[in-house]
C-alpha positions as CSV (number, residue, x, y, z in Angstrom):
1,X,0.0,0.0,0.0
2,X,1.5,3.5,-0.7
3,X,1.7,5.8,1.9
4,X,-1.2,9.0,1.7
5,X,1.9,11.2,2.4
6,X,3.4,10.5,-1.3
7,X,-0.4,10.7,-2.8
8,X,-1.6,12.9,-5.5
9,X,-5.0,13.8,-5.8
10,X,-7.2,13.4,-8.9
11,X,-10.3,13.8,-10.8
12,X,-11.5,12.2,-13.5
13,X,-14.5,11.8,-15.3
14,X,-14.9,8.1,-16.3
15,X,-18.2,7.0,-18.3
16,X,-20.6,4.4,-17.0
17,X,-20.0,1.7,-19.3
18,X,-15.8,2.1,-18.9
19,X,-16.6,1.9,-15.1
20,X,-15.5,-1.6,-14.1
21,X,-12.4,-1.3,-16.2
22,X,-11.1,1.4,-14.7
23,X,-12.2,-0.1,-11.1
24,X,-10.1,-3.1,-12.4
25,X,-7.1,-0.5,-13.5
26,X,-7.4,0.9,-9.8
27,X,-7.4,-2.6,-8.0
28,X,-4.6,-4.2,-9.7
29,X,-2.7,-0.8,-9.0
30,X,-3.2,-0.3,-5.8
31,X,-5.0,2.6,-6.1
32,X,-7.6,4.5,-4.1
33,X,-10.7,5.9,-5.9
34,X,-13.8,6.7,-4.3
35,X,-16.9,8.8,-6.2
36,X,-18.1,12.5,-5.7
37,X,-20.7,11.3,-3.1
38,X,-18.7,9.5,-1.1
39,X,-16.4,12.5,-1.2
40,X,-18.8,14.3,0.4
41,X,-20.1,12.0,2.7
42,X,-16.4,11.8,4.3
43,X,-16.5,15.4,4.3
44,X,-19.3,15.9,5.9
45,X,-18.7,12.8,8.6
46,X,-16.1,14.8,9.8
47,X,-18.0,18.1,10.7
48,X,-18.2,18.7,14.3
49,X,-21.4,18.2,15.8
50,X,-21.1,21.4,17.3
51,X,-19.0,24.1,15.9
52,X,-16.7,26.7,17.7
53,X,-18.2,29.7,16.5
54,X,-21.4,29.8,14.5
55,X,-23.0,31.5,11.5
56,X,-24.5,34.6,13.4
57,X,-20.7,35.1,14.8
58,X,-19.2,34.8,11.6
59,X,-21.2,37.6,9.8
60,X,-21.0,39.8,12.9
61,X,-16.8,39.5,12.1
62,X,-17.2,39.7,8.2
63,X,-19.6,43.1,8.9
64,X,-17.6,44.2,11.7
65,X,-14.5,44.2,9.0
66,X,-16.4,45.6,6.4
67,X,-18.0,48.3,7.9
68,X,-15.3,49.2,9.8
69,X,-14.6,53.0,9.8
């Protein structure tokens, strides 16, 4: 297995019917590959619960910058 340190991220767009070759391609090198939704399901898996600071908080420092005088 190759280390994630040494990884390069990707994107490509693969059609449907070349799908299990390239899943074959990605097996028999070792590769990882996962799809656009389960991209964002890992993403949004690690969101906390219950963030440090919220919305309200955030636009009350983006207006306070803003409107500064």
């Amino acid at each position: 297995m190759t280390n994630s340190a040494t990884m390069q991220g990707v994107y490509v767009n693969v059609p449907n019917v070349d799908w299990s070759l390239f899943r074959e391609l990605v097996r028999k090198f070792g590769w990882q590959v996962e799809t656009r939704e389960q991209l964002l399901d890992r993403f949004i898996s690690t969101r906390p619960d219950n963030p440090a600071i919220s919305e309200e908080e955030i636009m009350d420092e983006v207006r306070a910058v803003r409107y500064a005088k």
